[in-house]
N, C-alpha and C positions, 0 to 999 in steps of 0.2 A: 671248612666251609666250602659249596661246590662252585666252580662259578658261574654257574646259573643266581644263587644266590647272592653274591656278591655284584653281580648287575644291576639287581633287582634294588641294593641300595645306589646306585651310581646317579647320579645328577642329571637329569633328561638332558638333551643336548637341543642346540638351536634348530628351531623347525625350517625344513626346505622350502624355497620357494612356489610358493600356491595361488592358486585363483584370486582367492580372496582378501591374499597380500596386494596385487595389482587393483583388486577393487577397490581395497583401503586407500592406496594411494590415487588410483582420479579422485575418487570422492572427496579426500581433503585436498586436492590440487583442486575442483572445481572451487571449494569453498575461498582457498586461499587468493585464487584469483578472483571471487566474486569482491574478498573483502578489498582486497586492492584497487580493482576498479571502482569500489565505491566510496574509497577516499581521495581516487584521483579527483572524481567529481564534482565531489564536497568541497575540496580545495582548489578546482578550478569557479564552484561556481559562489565559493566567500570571496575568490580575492577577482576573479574577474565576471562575475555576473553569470547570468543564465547561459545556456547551450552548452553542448560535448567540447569536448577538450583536443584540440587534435594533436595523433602520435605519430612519428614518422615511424621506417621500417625498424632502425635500430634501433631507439626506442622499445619497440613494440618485443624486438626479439629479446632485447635486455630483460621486460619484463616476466617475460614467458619462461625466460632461464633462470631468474630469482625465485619465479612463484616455482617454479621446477624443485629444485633445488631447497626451497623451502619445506614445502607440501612434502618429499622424501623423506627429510629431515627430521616434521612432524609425526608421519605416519613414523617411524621405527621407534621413536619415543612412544607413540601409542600401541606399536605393537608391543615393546619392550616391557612398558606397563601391564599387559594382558601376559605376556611371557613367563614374569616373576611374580603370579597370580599362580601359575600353574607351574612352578618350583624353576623355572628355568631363571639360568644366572643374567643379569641385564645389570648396568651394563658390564660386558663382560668382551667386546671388540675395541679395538680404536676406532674402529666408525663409530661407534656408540656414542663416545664420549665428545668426540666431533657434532653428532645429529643433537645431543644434551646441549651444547652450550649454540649452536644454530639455530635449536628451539629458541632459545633463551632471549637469543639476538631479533629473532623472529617479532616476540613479545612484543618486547624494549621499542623496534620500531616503529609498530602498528602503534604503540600508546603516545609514542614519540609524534607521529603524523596527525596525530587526534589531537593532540597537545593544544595545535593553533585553535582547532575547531568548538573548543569549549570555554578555552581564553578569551578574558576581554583583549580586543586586537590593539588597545592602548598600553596596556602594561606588556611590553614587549620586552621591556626589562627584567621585569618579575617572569614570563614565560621563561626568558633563556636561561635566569638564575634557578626556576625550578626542573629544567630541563637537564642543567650540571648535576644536579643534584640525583635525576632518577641514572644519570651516566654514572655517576658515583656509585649507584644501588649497584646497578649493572655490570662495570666491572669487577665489581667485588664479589659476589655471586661467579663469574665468570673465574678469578682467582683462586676461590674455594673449590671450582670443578676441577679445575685442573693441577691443583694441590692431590687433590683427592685419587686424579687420572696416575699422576706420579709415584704417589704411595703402592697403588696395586698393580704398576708396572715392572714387568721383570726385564723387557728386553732393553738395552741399554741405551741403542738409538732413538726407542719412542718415547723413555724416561728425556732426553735431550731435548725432542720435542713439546711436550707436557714441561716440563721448566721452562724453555722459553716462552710458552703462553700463557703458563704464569704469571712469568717477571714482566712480560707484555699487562697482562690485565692490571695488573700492582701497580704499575708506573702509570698508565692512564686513570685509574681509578685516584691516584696522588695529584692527578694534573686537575681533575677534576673538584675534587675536594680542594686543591688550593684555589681553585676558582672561587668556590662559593663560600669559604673561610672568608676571603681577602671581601666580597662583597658584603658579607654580617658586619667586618671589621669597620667597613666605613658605613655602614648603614649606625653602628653604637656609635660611630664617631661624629654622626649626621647628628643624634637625638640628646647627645650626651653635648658638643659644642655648639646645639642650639642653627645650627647652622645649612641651612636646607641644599646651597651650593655647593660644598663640602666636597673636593677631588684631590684626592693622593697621589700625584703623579707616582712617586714606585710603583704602586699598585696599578694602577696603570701600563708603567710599562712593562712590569712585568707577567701581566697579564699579555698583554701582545706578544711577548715574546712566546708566551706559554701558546697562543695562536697557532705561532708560526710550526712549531713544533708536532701539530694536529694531522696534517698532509703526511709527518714522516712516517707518527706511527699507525696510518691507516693504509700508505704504499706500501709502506718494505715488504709487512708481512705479505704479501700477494706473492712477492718473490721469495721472499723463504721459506712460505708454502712451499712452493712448488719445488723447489730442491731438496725440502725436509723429507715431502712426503716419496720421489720419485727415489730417493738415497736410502729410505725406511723398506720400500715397496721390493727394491732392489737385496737388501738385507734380507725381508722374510722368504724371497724364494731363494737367497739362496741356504737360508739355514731351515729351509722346508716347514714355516710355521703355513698352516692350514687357516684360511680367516674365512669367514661368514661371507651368505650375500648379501646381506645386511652392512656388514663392512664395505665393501667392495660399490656398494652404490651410492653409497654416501661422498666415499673418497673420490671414485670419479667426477661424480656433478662437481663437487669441491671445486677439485682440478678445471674442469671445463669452465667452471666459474669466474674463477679468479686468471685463468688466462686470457678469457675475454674482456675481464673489464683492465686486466693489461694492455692490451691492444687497444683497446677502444682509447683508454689514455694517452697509450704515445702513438696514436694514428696521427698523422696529419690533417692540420681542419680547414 
């Protein structure tokens, strides 16, 4: 066979960067910020009455590098989906599979922000126990991605990486579920001992402790980002793997991301 021939079956390869990659992306950055700003509003104007909401700078710059950062994340999922329409492999980068589970997170928030705004604001109880529970959904989808990421990983480092976001999603997704076990448990214990006052202190306390635990696994990773990916990044040049721009955009904002809201953390206030 000639190999003219033998191209002609080969796998098209990821498209270069074009026009109407950057148009995709303001177009769903516009949108992403329109939806933003209109739940800012919603939720300033159920919990404090009519008028705008006022932002300061940082603030304002936080914003604009989430929706950033977002809206990228979106569109390569969107392109990815048109991609593997037209035989190309998706996901087929480590940014991919980064922009798949940032969608995901993406989602999860926006429903999460809406949450208050469909609730009745009295069962504030029931909102937070069904809010466990869409966390629950959500890690566990998050688990299965990166299950998934690990299996079709060859290089050894980003398999390291892809396991520990795993065993990250697992372990929160468990923190979650025993939230909302421990509340059915005494909610059967409410109905069943007739008894409407009905509080288990274990449960209790060990719910608080499971609290406490929330700040660790939503800080660290911002730091083991940033050494995974910088230690990974450092790996593929020097064993010459060739990545996407499609990769490469996703990982930066990442980075730019989670360095800032590092800084913003341990700034002094």
């Amino acid at each position: 066979m000639s190999e003219q021939a033998e191209n002609s079956f080969a796998p098209p390869e990821l498209p270069r960067l074009q026009i109407i990659h950057l148009l995709a992306l303001t177009a769903i950055f516009s949108l992403v910020m329109a939806v933003g700003m209109s739940l800012m509003r919603l939720s300033f104007a159920a919990y404090q009455g009519t008028g705008t909401p006022e932002i300061s700078g940082v603030v304002s710059g936080f914003l604009i590098l989430n929706g950033l950062s977002s809206s990228v994340c979106i569109a390569i999922v969107v392109l990815g989906l048109v991609w593997r329409k037209q035989g190309i492999a998706f996901p087929s980068q480590h940014g991919h599979w980064v922009a798949l589970y940032l969608t995901l997170a993406y989602v999860f928030d926006t429903a999460r922000n809406l949450l208050p705004l469909v609730m009745v604001p009295d069962h504030a109880e029931l909102m937070v126990t069904f809010w466990q529970a869409m966390s629950f959904v959500f890690h566990s989808l998050a688990a299965v991605l990166w299950i998934a990421a690990y299996r079709r990983e060859l290089a050894r480092i980003w398999k390291w990486g892809w396991a520990a976001m795993a065993l990250r999603s697992i372990l929160a997704a468990s923190l979650h579920l025993f939230y909302v076990g421990t509340k059915y448990i005494e909610w059967l214990l409410e109905v069943f001992w007739y008894n409407s006052q009905f509080d288990w202190q274990p449960f209790q306390f060990l719910r608080l402790n499971a609290d406490m635990l929330l700040p660790l696994i939503t800080l660290l990773p911002n730091y083991a980002l940033l050494a995974f990916v910088s230690a990974a990044t450092v790996s593929d040049f020097r064993h010459n793997r060739q990545r996407h721009w499609s990769h490469w955009l996703v990982i930066i904002l990442l980075c730019v991301s989670s360095a800032a809201h590092l800084a913003y953390h341990h700034w002094p206030s």
